[in-house]
C-alpha positions in Angstrom: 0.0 0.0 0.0 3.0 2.3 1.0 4.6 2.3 -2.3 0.9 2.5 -4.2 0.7 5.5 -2.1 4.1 6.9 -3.3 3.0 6.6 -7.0 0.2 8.6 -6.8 2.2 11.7 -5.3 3.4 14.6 -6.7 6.7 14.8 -7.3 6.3 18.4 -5.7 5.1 17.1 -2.6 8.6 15.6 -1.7 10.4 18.5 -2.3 10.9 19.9 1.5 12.2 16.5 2.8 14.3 15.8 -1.1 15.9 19.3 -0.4 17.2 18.6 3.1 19.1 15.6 1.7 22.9 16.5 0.9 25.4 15.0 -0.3 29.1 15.4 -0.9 28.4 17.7 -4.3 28.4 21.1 -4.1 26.0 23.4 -2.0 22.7 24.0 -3.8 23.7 28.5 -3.9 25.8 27.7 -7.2 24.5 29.9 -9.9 28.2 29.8 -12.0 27.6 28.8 -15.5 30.2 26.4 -16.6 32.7 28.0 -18.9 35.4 26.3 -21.1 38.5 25.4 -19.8 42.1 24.9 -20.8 42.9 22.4 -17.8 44.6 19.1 -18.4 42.2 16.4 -19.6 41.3 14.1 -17.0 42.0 10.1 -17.3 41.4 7.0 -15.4 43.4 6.5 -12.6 43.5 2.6 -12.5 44.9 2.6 -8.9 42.8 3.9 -7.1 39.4 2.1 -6.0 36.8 3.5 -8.2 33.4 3.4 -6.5 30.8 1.5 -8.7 26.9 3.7 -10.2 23.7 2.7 -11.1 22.3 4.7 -14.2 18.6 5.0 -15.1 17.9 5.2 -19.4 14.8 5.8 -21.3 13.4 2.9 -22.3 14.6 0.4 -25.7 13.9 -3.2 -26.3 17.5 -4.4 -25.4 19.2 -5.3 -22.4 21.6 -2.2 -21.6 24.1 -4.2 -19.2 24.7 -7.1 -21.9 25.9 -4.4 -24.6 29.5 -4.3 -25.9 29.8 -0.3 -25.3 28.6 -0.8 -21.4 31.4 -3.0 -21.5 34.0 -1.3 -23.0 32.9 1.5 -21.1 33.8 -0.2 -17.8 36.8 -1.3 -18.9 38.3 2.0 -20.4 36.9 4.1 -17.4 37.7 1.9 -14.4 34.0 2.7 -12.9 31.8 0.0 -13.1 28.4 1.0 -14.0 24.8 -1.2 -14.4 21.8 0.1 -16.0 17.8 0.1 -15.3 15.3 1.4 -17.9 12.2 2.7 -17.5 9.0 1.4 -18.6 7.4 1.9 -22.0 3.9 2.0 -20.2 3.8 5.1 -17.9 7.5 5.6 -17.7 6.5 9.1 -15.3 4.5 7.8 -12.7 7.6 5.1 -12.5 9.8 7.9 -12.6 8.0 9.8 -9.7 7.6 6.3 -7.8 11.4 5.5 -8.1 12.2 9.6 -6.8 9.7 9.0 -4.0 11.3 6.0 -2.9 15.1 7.9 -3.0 15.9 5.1 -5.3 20.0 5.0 -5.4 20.8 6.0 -9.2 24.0 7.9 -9.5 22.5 9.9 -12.9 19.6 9.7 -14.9 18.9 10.0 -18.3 15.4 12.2 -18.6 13.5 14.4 -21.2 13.4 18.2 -21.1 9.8 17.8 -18.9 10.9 14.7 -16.6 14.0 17.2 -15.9 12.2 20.4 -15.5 9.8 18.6 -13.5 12.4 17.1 -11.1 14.8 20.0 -10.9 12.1 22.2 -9.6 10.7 19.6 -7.0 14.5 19.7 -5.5 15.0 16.5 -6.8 18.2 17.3 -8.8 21.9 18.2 -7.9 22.6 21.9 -9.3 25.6 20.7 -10.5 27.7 24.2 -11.6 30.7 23.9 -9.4 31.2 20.3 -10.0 31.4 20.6 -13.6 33.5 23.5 -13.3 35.6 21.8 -10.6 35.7 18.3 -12.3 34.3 18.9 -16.2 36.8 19.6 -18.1 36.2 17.8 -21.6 32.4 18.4 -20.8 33.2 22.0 -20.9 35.5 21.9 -23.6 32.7 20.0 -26.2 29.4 21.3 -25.1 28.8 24.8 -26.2 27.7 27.6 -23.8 24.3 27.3 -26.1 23.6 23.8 -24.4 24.9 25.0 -21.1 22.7 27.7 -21.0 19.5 25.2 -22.5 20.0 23.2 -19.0 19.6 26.0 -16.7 16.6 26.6 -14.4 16.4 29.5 -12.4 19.9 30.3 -12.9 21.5 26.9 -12.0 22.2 24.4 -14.2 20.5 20.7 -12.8 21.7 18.2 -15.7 24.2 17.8 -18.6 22.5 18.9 -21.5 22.9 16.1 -24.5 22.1 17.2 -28.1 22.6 14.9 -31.0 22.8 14.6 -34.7 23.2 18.0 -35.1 20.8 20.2 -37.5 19.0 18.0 -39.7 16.3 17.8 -42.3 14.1 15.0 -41.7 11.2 14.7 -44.5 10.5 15.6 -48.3 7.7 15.0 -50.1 8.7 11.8 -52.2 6.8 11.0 -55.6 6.4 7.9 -58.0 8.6 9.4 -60.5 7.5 6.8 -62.4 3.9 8.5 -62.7 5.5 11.4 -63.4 7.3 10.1 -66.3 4.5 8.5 -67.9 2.4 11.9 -67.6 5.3 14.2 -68.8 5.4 16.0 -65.5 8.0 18.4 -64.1 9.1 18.4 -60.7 6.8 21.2 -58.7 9.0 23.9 -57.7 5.7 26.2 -55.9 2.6 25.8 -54.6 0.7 26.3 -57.5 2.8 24.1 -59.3 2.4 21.4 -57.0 -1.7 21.8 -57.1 -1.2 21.3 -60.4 0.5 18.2 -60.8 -1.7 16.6 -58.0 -5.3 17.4 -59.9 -3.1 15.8 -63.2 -2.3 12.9 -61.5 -5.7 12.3 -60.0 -7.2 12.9 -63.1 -4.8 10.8 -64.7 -4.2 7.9 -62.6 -7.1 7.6 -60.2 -5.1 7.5 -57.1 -4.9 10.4 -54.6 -2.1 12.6 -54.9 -0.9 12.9 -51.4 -1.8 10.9 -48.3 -1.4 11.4 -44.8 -2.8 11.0 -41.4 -3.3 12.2 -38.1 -1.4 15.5 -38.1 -3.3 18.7 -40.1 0.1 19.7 -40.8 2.6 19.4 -43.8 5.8 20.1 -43.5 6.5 20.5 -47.2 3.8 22.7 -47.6 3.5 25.0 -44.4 6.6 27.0 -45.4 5.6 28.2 -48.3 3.0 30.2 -46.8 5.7 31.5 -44.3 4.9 28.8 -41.5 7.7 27.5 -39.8 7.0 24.4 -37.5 8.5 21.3 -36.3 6.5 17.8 -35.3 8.1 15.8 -32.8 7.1 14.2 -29.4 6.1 17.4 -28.8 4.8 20.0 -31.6 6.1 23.8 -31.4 6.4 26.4 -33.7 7.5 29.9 -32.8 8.5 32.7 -35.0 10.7 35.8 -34.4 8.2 38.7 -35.4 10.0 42.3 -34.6 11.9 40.7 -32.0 9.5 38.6 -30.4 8.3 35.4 -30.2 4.9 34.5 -31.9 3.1 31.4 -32.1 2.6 29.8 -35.5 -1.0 29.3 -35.0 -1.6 33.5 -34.3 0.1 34.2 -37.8 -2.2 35.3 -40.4 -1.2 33.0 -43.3 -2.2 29.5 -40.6 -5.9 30.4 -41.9 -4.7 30.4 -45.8 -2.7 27.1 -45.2 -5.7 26.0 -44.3 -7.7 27.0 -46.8 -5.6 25.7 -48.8 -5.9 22.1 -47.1 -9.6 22.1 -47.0 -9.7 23.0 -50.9 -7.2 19.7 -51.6 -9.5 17.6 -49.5 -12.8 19.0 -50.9 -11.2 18.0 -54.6 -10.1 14.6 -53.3 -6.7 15.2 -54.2 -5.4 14.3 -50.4 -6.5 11.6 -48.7 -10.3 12.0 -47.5 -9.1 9.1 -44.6 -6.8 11.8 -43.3 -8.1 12.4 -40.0 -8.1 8.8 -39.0 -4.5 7.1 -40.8 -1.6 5.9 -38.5 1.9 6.6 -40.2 1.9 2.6 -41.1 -1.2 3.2 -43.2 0.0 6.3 -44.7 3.1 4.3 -45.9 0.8 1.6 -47.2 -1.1 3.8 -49.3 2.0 4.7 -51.0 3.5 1.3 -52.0 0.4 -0.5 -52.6 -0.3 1.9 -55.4 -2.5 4.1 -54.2 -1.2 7.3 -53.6 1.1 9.2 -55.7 3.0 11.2 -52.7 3.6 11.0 -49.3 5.7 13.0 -46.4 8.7 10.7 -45.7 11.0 10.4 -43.1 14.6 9.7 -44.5 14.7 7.1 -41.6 11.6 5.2 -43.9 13.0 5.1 -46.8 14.4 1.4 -46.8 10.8 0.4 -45.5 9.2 2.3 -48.0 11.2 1.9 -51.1 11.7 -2.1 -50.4 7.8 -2.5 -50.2 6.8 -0.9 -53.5 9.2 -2.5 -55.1 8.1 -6.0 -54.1 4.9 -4.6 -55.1 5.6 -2.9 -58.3 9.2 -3.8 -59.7 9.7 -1.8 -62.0 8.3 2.0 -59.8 10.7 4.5 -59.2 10.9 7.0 -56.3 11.9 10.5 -56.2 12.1 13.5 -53.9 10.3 16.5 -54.8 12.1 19.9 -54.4 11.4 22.1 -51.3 8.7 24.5 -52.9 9.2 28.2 -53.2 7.3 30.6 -50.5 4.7 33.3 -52.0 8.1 35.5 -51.4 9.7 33.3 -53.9 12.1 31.7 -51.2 12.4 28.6 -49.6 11.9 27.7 -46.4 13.0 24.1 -44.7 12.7 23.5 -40.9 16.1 22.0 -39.4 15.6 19.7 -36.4 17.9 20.9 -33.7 18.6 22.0 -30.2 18.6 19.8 -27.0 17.6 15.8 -26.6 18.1 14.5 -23.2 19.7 16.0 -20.3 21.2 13.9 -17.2 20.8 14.7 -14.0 22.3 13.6 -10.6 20.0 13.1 -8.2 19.7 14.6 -4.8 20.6 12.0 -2.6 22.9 10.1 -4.8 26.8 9.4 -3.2 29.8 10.3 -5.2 28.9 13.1 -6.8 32.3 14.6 -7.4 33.4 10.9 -8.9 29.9 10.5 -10.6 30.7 14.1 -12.8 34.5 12.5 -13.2 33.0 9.5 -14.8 30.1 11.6 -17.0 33.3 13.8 -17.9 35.9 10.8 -18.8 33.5 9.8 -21.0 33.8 12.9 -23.0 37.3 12.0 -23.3 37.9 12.1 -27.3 38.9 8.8 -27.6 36.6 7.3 -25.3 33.8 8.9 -26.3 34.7 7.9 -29.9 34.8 4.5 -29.3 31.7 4.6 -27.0 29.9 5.7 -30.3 30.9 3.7 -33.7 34.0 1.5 -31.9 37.4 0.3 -33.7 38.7 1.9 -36.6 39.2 -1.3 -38.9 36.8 -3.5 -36.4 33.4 -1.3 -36.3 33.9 1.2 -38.9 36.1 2.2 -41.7 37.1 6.4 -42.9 37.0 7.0 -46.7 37.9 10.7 -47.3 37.3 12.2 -43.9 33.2 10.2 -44.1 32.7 7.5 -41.6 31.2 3.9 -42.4 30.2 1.6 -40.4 31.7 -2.2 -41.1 28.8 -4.7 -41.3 27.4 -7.0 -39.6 29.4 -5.8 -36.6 28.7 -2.2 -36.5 24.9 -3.2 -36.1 25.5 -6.5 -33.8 27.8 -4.2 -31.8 26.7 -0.5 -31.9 23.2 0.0 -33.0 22.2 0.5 -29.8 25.4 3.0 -28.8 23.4 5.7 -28.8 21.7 4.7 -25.9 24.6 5.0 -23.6 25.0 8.8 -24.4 25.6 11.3 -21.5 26.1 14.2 -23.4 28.3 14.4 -26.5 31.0 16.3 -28.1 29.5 18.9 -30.1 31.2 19.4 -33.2 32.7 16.0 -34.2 29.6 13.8 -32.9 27.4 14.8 -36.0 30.3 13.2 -38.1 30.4 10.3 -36.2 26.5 9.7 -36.3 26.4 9.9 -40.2 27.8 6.7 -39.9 24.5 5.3 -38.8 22.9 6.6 -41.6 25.4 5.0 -44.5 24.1 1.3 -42.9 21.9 1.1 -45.7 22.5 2.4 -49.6 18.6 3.6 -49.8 18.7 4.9 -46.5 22.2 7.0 -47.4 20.8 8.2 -50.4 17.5 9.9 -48.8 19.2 11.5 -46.3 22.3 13.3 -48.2 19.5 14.2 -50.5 17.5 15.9 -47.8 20.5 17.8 -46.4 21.3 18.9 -50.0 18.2 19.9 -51.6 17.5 21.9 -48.1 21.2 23.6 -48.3 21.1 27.2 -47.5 17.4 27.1 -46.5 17.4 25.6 -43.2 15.2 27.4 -40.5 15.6 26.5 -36.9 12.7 26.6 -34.1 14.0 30.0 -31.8 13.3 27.6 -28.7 15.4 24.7 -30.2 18.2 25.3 -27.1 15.8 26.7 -24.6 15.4 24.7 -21.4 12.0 23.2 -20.4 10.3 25.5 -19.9 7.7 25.4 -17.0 4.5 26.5 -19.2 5.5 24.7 -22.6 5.4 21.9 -20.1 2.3 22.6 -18.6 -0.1 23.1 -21.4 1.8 22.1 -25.0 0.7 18.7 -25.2 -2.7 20.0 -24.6 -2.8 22.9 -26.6 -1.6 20.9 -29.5 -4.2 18.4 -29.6 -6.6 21.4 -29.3 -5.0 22.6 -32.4 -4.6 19.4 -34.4 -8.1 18.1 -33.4 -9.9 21.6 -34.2 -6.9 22.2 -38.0 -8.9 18.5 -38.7 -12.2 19.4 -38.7 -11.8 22.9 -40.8 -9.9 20.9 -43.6 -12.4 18.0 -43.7 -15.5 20.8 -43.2 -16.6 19.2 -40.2 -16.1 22.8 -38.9 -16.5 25.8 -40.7 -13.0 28.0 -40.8 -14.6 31.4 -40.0 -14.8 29.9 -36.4 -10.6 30.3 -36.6 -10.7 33.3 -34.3 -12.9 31.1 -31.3 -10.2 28.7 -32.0 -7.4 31.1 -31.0 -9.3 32.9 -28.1 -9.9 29.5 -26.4 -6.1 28.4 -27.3 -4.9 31.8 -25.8 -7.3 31.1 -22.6 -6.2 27.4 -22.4 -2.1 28.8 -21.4 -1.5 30.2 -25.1 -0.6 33.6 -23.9 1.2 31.9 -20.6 3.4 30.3 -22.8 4.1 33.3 -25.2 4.7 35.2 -22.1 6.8 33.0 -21.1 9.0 31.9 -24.1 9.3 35.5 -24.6 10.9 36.0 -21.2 13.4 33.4 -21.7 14.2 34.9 -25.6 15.1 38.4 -24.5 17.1 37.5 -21.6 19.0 34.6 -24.2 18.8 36.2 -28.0 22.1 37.3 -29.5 
């Protein structure tokens, strides 16, 4: 009952007695923001007794302590290290059961809200003096953008761990084959694109484009000026004058919209839109009966391999980023801030914990950690990293799981490797990067840290929008009601989260 108890708590709740819980870290007034040194780099020192952590990941469908990296990690550090995941079914109420019961991890791997949420419930370590005291590769890699990402109320509670880099993630990809056979050019604009959508409808008797779930196209919102990324957690803010705006309180979100509704009024998008997972949306496309679709890079193999056994002899292409009304184009980047790990509270060792954390930053290590041997793992052809197969994916595929921050500017290299595991999946991405050259637009909030009212109504406030964008482009709600739609989202911690993203922007721009 006691622990059944504990689950149901707020995390908040805990705070007073979490708080009065030391530790041998540093005191809880730090406010210093790490800054890059010039110290020595540290290494293991294999004589003396290394005290041994347990780590707490996400959750993956693999068994972190039987890995080859955890190994090698253990071995090249001298700290010996086991791992727990959390669940894939309610992996926050765990999360607030495991803080509850002051469960012994040495660090944690958490989200931007899990670590806002526990940094403000005193859960957390502020951990500014150890990482200037003992971080010296961790200061060195990460860049002050990160640094300043992780810190709440002027204190920084976590590592902060990017990732790939800034990267373009979808195009809109076509049965070039189609094409062909109809004498079609590759859309460059809007109109354009209309145009060879009613063609191929009228021609084929297929539905241009499908999709599912999500009003929003990422191929298509920018060239009404609309800058927005989808991920776990939607969010689309725009610098107007100086300040931060919301995607949905720009003008042109009512013409993307029209736009949207007339497409599915013709029947050129698919009228099952409001109801198709991303496995159906894929299905439509390589059983023949959709002409286009928005694709992930990281799809492509599925994709391409499954028309192909169903039509042999289709082709696939990507179509170009389209041309704004301005007559420029506009591509949204993925970028900013992944995980962050945090010590917690109560944890022991905290001066050797942020040793380990920083060793592991240690160029070589932290190279190894990632795509292994040279020659064994993963082979260099003009500067370009490839991985050697089968090892690289028996060995490695799940490396990136073991991340605890990264180094900034040669990590991004390093990753590519996982994308050259597969010639179609290679292909799709270099062609995304190219073809979006130039023309890459980054979310404004992309390095901001969790902030508390993102965290409190996004989620929400996104299905409101997706739910209501549904409805106007299927006509199960008339558009003119657009401006009940904003008042509500504004009421429902719209303007609380404008206030505050607009707080954190002037106190951060350049």
């Amino acid at each position: 009952m006691v622990k059944k108890f504990l689950a149901l708590m707020s995390i908040t709740t805990l705070a007073a007695s979490i708080t009065a819980c030391g530790g041998s870290g540093q005191t809880a007034s730090s406010s210093t923001t790490p800054t890059v040194s010039t110290a020595p780099i540290a290494t293991a020192d294999t004589n003396k007794p290394k005290p041994e952590f347990k780590a707490l990941l996400q959750y993956a469908r693999f068994d972190p302590n039987a890995e080859v990296v955890a190994k090698f990690l253990n071995e090249k550090t001298g700290y010996k290290v086991t791992y727990d995941m959390l669940p894939v079914e309610n992996p926050d109420d765990k999360l607030n059961l495991l803080m509850a019961n002051k469960e012994k991890y040495s660090f944690m791997l958490l989200s931007g809200p899990q670590y806002s949420r526990l940094s403000s419930s005193g859960a957390l370590e502020p951990i500014d003096e150890l990482v200037n005291k003992y971080g010296t590769n961790m200061k060195n890699v990460i860049s002050q953008n990160s640094w300043n990402g992780a810190k709440l109320n002027g204190k920084i509670y976590g590592i902060p761990q990017t990732g790939s880099g800034t990267i373009v993630n979808t195009a809109l990809i076509v049965r070039q084959d189609w094409m062909d056979e109809l004498g079609l050019k590759a859309p460059t604009t809007r109109d354009e694109l209309y145009n060879v959508m009613k063609m191929i409808k009228e021609k084929k008797n297929v539905m241009a484009l499908s999709g599912g779930k999500s009003p929003l196209v990422p191929e298509i919102m920018p060239t009404f000026g609309l800058t927005l990324v989808q991920s776990t957690a939607t969010t689309g803010w725009q610098d107007v004058n100086g300040k931060l705006v919301n995607v949905v309180e720009n003008p042109n979100m009512k013409k993307y919209l029209e736009f949207m509704k007339k497409l599915y009024s013709e029947k050129l998008i698919d009228q099952e839109w409001s109801l198709n997972q991303a496995n159906k949306v894929i299905e439509n496309f390589t059983s023949g009966k959709a002409a286009m679709i928005s694709n992930g890079y990281f799809n492509a193999p599925t994709v391409q391999n499954a028309l192909l056994k169903n039509t042999p002899n289709a082709k696939i292409a990507s179509l170009p980023y389209l041309k704004g009304d301005d007559g420029k184009v506009q591509v949204m980047g993925s970028a900013g801030i992944s995980y962050y790990v945090g010590i917690p509270k109560w944890a022991e060792n905290k001066e050797e914990i942020i040793k380990y954390l920083d060793l592991k930053l240690d160029k070589d290590i932290h190279k190894e950690a990632t795509i292994g041997k040279e020659g064994v793992h993963h082979k260099v052809e003009n500067g370009n990293y490839f991985p050697i197969l089968p090892i690289f994916n028996d060995q490695y595929n799940n490396a990136s799981s073991f991340l605890t921050g990264v180094d900034e500017k040669n990590y991004p290299i390093y990753w590519q490797a996982r994308v050259r595991k597969d010639p179609i999946l290679t292909d799709a991405f270099n062609k995304n990067q190219e073809a979006a050259k130039g023309n890459i637009v980054v979310d404004p909030l992309s390095f901001a840290p969790p902030l508390e009212a993102i965290g409190k109504y996004n989620l929400k406030l996104q299905k409101l929008m997706e739910d209501t964008f549904l409805k106007y482009i299927t006509g199960a709600e008339q558009l003119e009601n657009y401006d009940k739609f904003l008042a509500q989202w504004k009421t429902d911690g719209g303007d609380e989260m404008t206030k505050a993203v607009n707080e954190w922007y002037a106190a951060n721009k350049k």
